[in-house]
Chimera marker file (.cmm) of the C-alpha trace (Angstrom):
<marker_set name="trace">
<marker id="1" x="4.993" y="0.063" z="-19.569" r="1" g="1" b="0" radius="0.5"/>
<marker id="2" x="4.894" y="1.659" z="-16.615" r="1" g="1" b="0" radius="0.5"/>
<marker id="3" x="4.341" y="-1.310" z="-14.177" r="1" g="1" b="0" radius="0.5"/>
<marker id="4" x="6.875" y="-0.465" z="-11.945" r="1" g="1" b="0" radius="0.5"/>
<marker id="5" x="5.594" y="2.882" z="-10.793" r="1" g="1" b="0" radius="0.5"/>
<marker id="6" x="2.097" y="1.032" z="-10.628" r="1" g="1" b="0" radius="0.5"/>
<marker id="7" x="3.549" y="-1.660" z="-8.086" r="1" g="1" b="0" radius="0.5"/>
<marker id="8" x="5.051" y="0.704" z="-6.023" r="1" g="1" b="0" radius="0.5"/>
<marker id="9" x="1.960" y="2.959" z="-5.520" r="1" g="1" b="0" radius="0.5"/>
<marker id="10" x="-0.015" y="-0.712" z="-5.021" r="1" g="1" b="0" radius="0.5"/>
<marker id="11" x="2.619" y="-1.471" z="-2.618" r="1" g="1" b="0" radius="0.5"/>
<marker id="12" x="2.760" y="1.410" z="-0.584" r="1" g="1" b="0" radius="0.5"/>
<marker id="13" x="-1.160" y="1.444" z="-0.724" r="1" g="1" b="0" radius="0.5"/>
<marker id="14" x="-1.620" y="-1.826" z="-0.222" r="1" g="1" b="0" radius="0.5"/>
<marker id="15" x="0.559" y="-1.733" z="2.999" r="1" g="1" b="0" radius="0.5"/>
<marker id="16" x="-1.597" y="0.391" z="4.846" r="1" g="1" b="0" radius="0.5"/>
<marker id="17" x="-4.120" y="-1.591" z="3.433" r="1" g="1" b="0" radius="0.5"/>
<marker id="18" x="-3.597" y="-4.323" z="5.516" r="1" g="1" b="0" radius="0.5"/>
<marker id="19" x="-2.554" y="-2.632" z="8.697" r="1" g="1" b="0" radius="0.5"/>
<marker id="20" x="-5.858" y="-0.801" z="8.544" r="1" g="1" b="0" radius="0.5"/>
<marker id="21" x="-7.663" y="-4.746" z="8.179" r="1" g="1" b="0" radius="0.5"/>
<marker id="22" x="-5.215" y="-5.911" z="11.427" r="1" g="1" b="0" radius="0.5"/>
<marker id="23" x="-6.501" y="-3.310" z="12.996" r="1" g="1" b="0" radius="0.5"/>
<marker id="24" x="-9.862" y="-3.976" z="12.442" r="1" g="1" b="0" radius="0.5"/>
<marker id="25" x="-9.691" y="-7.846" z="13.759" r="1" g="1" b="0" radius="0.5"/>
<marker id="26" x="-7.645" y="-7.236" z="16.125" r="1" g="1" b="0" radius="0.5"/>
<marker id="27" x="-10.077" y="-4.822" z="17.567" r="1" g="1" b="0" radius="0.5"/>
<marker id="28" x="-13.129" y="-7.179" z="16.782" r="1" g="1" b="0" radius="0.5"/>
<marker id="29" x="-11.136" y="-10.085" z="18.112" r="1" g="1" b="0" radius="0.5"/>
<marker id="30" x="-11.051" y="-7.631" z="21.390" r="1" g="1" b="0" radius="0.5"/>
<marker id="31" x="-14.692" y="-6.482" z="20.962" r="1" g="1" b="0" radius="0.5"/>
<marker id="32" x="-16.297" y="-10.106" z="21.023" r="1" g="1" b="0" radius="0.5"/>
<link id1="1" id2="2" r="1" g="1" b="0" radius="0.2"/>
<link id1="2" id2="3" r="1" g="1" b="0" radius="0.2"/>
<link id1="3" id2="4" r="1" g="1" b="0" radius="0.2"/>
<link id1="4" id2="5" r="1" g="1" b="0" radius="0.2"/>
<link id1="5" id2="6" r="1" g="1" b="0" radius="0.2"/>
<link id1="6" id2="7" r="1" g="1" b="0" radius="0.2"/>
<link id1="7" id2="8" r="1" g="1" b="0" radius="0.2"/>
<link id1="8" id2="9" r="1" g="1" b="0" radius="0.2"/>
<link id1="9" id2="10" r="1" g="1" b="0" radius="0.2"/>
<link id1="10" id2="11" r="1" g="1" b="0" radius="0.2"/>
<link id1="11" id2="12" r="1" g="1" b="0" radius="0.2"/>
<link id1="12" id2="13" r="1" g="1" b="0" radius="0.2"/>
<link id1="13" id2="14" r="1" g="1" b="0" radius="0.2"/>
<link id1="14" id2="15" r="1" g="1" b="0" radius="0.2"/>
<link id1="15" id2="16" r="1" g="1" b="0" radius="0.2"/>
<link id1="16" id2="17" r="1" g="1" b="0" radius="0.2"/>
<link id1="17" id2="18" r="1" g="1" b="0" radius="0.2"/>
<link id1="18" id2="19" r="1" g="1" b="0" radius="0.2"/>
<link id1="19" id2="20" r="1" g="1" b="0" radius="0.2"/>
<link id1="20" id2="21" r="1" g="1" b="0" radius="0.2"/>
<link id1="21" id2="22" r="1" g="1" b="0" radius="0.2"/>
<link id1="22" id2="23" r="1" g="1" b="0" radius="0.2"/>
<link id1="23" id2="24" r="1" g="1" b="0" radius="0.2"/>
<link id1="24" id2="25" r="1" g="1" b="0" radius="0.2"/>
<link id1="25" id2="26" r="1" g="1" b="0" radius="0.2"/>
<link id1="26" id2="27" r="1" g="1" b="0" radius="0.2"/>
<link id1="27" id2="28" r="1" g="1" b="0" radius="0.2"/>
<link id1="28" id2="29" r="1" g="1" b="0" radius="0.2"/>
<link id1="29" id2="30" r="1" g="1" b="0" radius="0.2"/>
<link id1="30" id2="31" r="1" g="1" b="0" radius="0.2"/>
<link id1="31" id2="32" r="1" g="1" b="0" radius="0.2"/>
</marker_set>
């Protein structure tokens, strides 16, 4: 069981995961 390990690499991943999707609408919210 080595779920914790696996939710911190998901977390950490996941993170810049969603900055990288803000960044993207924000910039498309700029674009159009």
């Amino acid at each position: 069981m080595s779920g914790l390990g696996v939710g911190a690499g998901f977390t950490s991943t996941g993170a810049i995961l969603v900055l990288f999707i803000l960044l993207v609408i924000i910039s498309r919210s700029f674009l159009y």
